[in-house]
C-alpha positions as CSV (number, residue, x, y, z in Angstrom):
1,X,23.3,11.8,-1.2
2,X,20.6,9.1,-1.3
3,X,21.5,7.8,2.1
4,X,21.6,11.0,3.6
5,X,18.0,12.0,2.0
6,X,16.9,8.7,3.9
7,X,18.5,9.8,7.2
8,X,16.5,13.2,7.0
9,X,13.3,11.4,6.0
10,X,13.3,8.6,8.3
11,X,14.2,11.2,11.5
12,X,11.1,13.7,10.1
13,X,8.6,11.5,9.8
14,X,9.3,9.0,12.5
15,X,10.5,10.0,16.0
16,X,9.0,9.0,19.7
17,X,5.6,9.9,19.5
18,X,2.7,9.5,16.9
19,X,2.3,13.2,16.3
20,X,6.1,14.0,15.0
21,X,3.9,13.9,11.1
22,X,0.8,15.8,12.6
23,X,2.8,18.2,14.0
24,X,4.1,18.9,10.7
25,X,1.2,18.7,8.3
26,X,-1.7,20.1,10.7
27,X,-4.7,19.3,12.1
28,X,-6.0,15.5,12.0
29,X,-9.2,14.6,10.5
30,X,-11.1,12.3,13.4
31,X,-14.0,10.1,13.4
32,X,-15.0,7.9,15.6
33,X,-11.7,7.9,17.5
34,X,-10.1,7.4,14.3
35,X,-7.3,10.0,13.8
36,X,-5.2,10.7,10.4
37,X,-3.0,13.6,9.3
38,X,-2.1,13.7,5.4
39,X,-0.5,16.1,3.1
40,X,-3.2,19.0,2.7
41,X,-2.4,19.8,-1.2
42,X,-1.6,17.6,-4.0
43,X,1.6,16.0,-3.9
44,X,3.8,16.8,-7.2
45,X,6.3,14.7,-8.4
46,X,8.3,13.8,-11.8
47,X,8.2,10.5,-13.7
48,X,11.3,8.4,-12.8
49,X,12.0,9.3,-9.1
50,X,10.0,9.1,-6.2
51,X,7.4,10.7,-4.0
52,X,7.3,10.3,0.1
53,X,3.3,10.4,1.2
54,X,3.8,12.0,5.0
55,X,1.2,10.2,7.0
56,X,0.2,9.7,11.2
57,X,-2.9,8.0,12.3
58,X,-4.1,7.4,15.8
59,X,-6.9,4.9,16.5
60,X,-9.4,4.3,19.4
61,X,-8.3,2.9,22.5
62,X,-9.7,-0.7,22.2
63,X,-8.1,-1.1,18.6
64,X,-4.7,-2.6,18.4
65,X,-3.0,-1.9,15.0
66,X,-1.2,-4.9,13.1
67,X,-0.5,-3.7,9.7
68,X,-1.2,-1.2,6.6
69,X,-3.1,-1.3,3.9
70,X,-2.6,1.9,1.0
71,X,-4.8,1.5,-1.9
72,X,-5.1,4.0,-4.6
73,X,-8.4,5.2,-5.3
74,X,-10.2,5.6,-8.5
75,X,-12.7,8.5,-8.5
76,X,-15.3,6.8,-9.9
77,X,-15.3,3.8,-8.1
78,X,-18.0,4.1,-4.7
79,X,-14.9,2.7,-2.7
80,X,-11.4,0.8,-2.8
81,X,-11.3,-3.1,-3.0
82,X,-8.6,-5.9,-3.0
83,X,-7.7,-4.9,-6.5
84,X,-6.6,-1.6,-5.7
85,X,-4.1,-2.5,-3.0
86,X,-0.7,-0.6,-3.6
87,X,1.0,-1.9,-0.1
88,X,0.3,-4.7,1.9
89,X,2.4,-6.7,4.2
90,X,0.8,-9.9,1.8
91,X,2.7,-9.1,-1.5
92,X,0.4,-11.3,-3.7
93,X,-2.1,-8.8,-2.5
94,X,-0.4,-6.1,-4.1
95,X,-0.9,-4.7,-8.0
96,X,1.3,-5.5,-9.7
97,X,2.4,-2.2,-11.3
98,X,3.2,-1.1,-7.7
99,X,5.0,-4.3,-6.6
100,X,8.5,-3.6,-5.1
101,X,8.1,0.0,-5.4
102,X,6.3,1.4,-2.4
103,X,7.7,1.3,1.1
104,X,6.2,1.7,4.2
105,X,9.3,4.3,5.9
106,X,8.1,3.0,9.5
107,X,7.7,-0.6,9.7
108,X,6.9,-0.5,13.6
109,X,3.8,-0.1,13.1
110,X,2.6,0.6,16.7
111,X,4.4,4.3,16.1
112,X,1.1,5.1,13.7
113,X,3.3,6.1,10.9
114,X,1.9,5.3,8.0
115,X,4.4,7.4,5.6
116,X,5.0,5.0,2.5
117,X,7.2,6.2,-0.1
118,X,6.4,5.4,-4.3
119,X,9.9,4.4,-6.2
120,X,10.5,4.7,-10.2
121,X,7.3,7.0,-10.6
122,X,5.5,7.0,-13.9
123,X,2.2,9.2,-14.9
124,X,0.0,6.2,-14.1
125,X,1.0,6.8,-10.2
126,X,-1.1,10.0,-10.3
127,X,-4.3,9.6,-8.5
128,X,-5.9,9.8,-4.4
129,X,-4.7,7.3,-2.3
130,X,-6.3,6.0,1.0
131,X,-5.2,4.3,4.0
132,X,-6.7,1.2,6.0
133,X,-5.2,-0.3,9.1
134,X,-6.1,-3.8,10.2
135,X,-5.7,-4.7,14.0
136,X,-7.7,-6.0,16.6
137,X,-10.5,-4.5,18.3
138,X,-11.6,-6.0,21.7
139,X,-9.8,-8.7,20.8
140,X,-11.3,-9.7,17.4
141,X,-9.6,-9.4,14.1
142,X,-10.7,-5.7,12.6
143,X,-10.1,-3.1,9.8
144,X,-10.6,0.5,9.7
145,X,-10.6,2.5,6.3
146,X,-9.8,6.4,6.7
147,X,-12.1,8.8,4.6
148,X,-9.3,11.4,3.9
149,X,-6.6,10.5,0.5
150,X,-4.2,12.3,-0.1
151,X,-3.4,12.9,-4.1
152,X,-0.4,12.7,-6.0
153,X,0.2,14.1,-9.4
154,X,3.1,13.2,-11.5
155,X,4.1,15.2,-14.3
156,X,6.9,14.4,-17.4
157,X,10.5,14.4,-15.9
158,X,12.2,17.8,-17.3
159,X,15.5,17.4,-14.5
160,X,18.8,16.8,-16.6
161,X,22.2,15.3,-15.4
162,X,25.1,17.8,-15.0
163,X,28.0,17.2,-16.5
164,X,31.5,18.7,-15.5
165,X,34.0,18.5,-18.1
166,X,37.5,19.8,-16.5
167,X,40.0,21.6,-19.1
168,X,41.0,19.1,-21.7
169,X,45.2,18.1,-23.0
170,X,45.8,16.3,-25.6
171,X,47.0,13.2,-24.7
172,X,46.2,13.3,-20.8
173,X,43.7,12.0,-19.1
174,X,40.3,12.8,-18.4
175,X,37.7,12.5,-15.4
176,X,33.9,13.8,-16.6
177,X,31.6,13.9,-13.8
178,X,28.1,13.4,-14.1
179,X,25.1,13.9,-11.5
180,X,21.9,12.7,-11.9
181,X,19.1,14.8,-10.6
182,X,16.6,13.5,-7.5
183,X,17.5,12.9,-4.5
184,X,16.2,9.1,-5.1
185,X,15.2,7.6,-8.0
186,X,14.3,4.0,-6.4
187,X,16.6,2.0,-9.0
188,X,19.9,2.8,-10.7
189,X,19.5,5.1,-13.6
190,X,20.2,4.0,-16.8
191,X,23.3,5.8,-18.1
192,X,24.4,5.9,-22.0
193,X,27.7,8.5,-22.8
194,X,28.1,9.5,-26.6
195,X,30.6,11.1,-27.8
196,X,30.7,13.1,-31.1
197,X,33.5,15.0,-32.8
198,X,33.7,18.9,-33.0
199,X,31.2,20.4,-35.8
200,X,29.4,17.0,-36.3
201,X,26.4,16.5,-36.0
202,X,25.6,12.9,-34.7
């Protein structure tokens, strides 16, 4: 299933040109030749899975784009700094509550996807997060930080597995089934089966 919800997300958000996302979200916000889409609303997601930030940017002619910088930004901070990093191509640049766990979906950076997605959420991932591509401009070594952030809100996980338990003989074998819920949950979950008899509680 996992694989699959890969497939789907990779082929939505990347594709041939860089407006597959815009086309998709809306309008851009521009400035200065500067172009990004984001998600319009809050993104909502539940601790312990992950969240996919849809993202296109397009930049002025003369600007050649290298890499991608996320940050998440605090609200009352005036702006983001190198201690707010959340994905970098330098991974001693990146916080370490969100080393490992965010992905950029589109490394290719010249297809202005900036998608990233946030594994093995917890309620400390809630917040506005901004964009910043580095690249070259005119041939000298340049960055450009995008005004819009998109926000992300993670609430308590309230999913549960299903189990399907077939009809049961005594002395025959069994197969249970269980499904955990998400479509991703970045690592393996954690599974613990108890077993208790009839009437007991335990």
């Amino acid at each position: 299933m996992f694989a699959l919800f890969w497939t789907t997300v990779l082929f939505s958000l990347s594709g041939s040109n860089t407006y597959t996302v815009a086309s998709a979200l809306g309008r851009p916000s521009c400035s200065n030749g500067f172009c990004i889409t984001l998600n319009k609303g809050p993104i909502t997601a539940e601790a312990g899975f992950c969240v996919v930030l849809p993202c296109s940017f397009s930049t002025a002619d003369e600007f050649t784009p290298k890499n991608i910088v996320w940050f998440k930004f605090e609200s009352w901070k005036r702006k983001c700094r190198d201690s707010d990093i959340i994905f970098h191509t330098n991974p001693n640049k990146v916080q370490p509550e969100f080393l490992g766990r965010v992905l950029l979906l589109d490394p290719d950076v010249s297809q202005r996807n900036c998608s990233i997605m946030i594994n093995d959420l917890i309620t400390f991932d809630s917040g506005s997060y901004q964009l910043k591509v580095n690249g070259l401009q005119n041939g000298w070594t340049d960055g450009f930080m995008f005004t819009p952030k998109t926000t992300v809100f993670v609430k308590d996980l309230n999913q549960k597995p299903k189990v399907m338990i077939p009809p049961l003989t005594e002395g025959q074998q069994a197969t249970l089934t269980c499904t955990a819920p998400g479509f991703c949950s970045g690592s393996s979950p954690k599974i613990t089966w108890m077993w208790e008899r009839k009437d007991e509680i335990d």
